[in-house]
C-alpha positions as CSV (number, residue, x, y, z in Angstrom):
1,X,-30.3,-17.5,35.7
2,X,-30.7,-13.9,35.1
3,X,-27.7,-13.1,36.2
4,X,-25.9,-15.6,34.4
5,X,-27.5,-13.9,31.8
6,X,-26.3,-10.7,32.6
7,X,-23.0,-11.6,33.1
8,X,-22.4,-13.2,30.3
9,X,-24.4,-10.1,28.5
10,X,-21.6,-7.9,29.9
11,X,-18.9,-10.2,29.1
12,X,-20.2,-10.4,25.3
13,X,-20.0,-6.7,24.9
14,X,-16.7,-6.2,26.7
15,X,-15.3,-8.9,24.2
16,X,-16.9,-6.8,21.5
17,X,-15.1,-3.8,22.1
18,X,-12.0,-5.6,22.2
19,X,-11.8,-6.9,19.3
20,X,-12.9,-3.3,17.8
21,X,-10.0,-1.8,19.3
22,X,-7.9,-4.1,18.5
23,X,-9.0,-3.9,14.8
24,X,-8.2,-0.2,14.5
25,X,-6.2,0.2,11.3
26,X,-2.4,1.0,12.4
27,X,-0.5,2.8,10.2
28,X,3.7,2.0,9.8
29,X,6.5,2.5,8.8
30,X,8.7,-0.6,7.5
31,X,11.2,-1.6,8.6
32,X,10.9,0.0,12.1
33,X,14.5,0.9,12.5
34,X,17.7,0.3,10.0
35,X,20.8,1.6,9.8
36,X,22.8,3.1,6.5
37,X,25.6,4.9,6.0
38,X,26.2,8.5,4.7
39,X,25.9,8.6,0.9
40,X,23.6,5.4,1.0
41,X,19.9,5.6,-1.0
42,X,17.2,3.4,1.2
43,X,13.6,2.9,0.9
44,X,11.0,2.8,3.6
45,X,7.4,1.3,3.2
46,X,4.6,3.0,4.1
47,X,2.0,0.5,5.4
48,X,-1.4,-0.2,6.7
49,X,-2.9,-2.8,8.5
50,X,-6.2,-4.2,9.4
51,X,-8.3,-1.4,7.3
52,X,-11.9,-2.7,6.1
53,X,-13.1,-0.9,3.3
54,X,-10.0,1.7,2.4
55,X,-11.2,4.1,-0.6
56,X,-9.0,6.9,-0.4
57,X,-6.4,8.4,2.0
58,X,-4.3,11.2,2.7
59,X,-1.4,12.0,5.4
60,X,1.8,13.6,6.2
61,X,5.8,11.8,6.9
62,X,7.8,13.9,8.5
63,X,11.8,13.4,9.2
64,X,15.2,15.1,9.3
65,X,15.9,17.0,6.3
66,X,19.5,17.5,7.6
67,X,20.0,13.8,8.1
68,X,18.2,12.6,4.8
69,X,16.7,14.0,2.2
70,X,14.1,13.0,-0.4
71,X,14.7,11.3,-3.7
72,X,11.1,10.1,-4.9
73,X,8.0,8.1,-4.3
74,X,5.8,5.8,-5.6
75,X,2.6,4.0,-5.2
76,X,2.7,1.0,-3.2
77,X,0.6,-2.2,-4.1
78,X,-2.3,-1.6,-1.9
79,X,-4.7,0.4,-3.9
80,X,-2.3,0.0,-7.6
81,X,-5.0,-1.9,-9.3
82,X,-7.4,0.7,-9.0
83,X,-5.8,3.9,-7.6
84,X,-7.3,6.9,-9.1
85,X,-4.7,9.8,-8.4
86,X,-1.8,9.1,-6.2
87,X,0.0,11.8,-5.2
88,X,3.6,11.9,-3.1
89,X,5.5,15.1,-3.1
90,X,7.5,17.3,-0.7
91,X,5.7,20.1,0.4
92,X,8.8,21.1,2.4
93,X,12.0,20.0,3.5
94,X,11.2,17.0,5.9
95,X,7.6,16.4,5.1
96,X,5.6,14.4,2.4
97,X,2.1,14.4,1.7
98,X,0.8,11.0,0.2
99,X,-2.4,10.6,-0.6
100,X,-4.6,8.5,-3.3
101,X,-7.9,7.4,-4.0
102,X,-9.8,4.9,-5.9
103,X,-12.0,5.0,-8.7
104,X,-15.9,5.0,-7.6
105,X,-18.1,3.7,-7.2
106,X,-16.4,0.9,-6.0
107,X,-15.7,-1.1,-3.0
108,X,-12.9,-0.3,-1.0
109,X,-10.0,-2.4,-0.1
110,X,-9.3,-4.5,2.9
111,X,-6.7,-6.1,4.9
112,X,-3.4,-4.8,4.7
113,X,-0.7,-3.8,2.7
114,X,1.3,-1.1,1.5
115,X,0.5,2.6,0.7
116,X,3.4,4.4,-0.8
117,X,7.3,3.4,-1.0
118,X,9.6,6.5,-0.4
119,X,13.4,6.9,-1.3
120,X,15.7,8.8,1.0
121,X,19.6,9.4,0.8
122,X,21.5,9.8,3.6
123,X,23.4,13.2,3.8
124,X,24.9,13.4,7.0
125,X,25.7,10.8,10.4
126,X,22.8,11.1,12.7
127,X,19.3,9.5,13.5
128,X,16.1,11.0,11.7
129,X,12.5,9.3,13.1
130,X,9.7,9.0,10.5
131,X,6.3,10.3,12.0
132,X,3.4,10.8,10.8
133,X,2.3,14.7,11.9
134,X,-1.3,15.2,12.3
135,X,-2.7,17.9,10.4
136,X,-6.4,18.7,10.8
137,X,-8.6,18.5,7.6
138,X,-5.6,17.0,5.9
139,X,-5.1,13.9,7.4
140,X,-7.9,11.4,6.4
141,X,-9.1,7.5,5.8
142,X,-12.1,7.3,4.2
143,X,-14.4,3.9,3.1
144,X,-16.4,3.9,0.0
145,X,-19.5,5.9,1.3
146,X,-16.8,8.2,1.7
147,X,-17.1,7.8,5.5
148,X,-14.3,8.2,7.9
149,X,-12.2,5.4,9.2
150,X,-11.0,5.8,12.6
151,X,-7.0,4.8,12.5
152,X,-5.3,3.4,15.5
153,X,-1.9,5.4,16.8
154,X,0.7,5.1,14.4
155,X,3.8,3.0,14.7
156,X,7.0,5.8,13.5
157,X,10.1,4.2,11.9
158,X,13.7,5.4,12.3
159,X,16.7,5.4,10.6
160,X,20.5,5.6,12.2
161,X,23.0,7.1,9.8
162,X,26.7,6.2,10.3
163,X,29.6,8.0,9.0
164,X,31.0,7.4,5.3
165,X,33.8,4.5,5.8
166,X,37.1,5.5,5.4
167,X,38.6,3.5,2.7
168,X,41.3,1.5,4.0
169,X,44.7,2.6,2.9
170,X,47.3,-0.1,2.4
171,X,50.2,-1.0,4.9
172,X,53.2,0.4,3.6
173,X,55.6,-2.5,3.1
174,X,58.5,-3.0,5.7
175,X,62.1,-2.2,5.7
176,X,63.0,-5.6,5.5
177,X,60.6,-6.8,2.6
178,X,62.4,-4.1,0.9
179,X,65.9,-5.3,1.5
180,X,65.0,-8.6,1.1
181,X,63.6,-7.6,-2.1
182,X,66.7,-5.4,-3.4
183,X,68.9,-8.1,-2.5
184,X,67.1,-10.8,-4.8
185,X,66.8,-8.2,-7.6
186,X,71.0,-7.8,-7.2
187,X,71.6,-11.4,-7.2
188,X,69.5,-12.3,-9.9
189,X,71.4,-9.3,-11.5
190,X,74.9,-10.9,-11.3
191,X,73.7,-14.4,-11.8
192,X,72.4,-12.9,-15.6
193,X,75.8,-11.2,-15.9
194,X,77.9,-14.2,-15.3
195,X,75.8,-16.4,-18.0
196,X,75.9,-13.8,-20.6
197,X,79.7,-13.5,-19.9
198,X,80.0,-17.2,-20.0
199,X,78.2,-17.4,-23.3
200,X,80.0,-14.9,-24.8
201,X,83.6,-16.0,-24.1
C-alpha cells in the first residue's frame, strides 16, 4: 500500500509539472507565415497565450529593414480596456519596442489575446522573420504584484515578399485581323458611295 502510495505520489507531481510547463505563456506572431508582394502594406498580430494575471509588459520585434519597413502600431485588444501607457515605436531600423501597462491597483488579465498590431510595407522581394530579441532588463511580463511571469519560447512569424507583378501588356493584334479589318472598312466604304450616288442621280 505504501508504495501505491508513492507511486501515485510521484505520478501526481510529475502530472503537476506538466501541466505548468505546458501553461507557460507563448508569445506569437500571427499569422505564422504569409506572403505579399513588393509595394503591399500588411499587418501582423502580436499575441499571447495562456498568461494568468498579465499587468504590464514590454519586449522587442525584430525584422528586415531592407525587406519591410515600418508604417505604425497600435494597441491590440488584450489590455485596451484598461491599458495605462502603450507604447510602440522604432527604436531603429528593424526593431520595435512595445510595451504597456495597466492602471493599478488592479487585477491583471488572463487568457489570451492580442498585444499590439504592427503595419509593415514591403520594399523589396525577399523573406524577413519576425523575432522577438531578448534584451536583458528590457524584456519583461509582469502580474499585478508586479511579479515576474515566466514566458515560454516564443513562436517567430515570417513573411515572403514576391516581386511587383508586371502588368500585362496587351497582344498586339495580328496581321490578318488587320486586313480583315481594312478590307470591311473599304467595302463599307464603296457600298456608302454607290447609295449616295444612287440617291443623287
Amino acid at each position: 500500500m505504501l508504495i501505491r502510495r508513492s507511486v501515485a505520489c510521484i505520478f501526481f507531481v510529475l502530472a503537476l509539472s506538466a501541466v505548468s510547463a505546458s501553461a507557460s505563456p507563448i508569445l506569437s506572431v500571427a499569422p505564422l507565415s504569409q506572403t505579399v508582394s513588393v509595394g503591399d502594406t500588411f499587418t501582423v498580430n502580436i499575441d499571447i497565450a495562456d498568461v494568468v494575471d498579465l499587468f504590464a509588459f514590454s519586449f522587442d520585434l525584430a525584422f528586415d529593414p531592407n525587406i519591410v519597413t515600418f508604417q505604425s502600431i497600435v494597441e491590440g485588444t488584450l489590455l485596451q480596456s484598461g491599458g495605462l501607457a502603450f507604447i510602440g515605436s522604432e527604436l531603429s531600423p528593424g526593431t520595435i519596442s512595445i510595451g504597456n501597462s495597466l492602471i493599478g491597483p488592479v487585477s491583471g488579465v488572463g487568457g489570451g489575446g492580442t498585444l499590439a498590431i504592427v503595419t509593415f510595407f514591403a520594399t523589396m522581394a525577399g523573406t524577413t522573420s519576425f523575432s522577438f530579441p531578448v534584451v536583458p532588463d528590457l524584456v519583461f511580463f509582469l502580474d499585478s504584484n508586479l511579479g515576474e511571469i515566466a514566458i515560454g519560447e516564443p513562436t517567430p512569424g515570417s513573411v515572403l515578399v514576391n516581386a511587383a507583378p508586371t502588368s500585362s501588356v496587351p497582344d498586339k493584334p495580328s496581321i490578318m485581323v488587320l486586313v480583315a479589318a481594312g478590307l470591311s472598312l473599304a467595302a463599307f466604304r464603296c457600298v456608302t458611295r454607290a447609295s449616295w450616288r444612287e440617291s443623287v442621280s
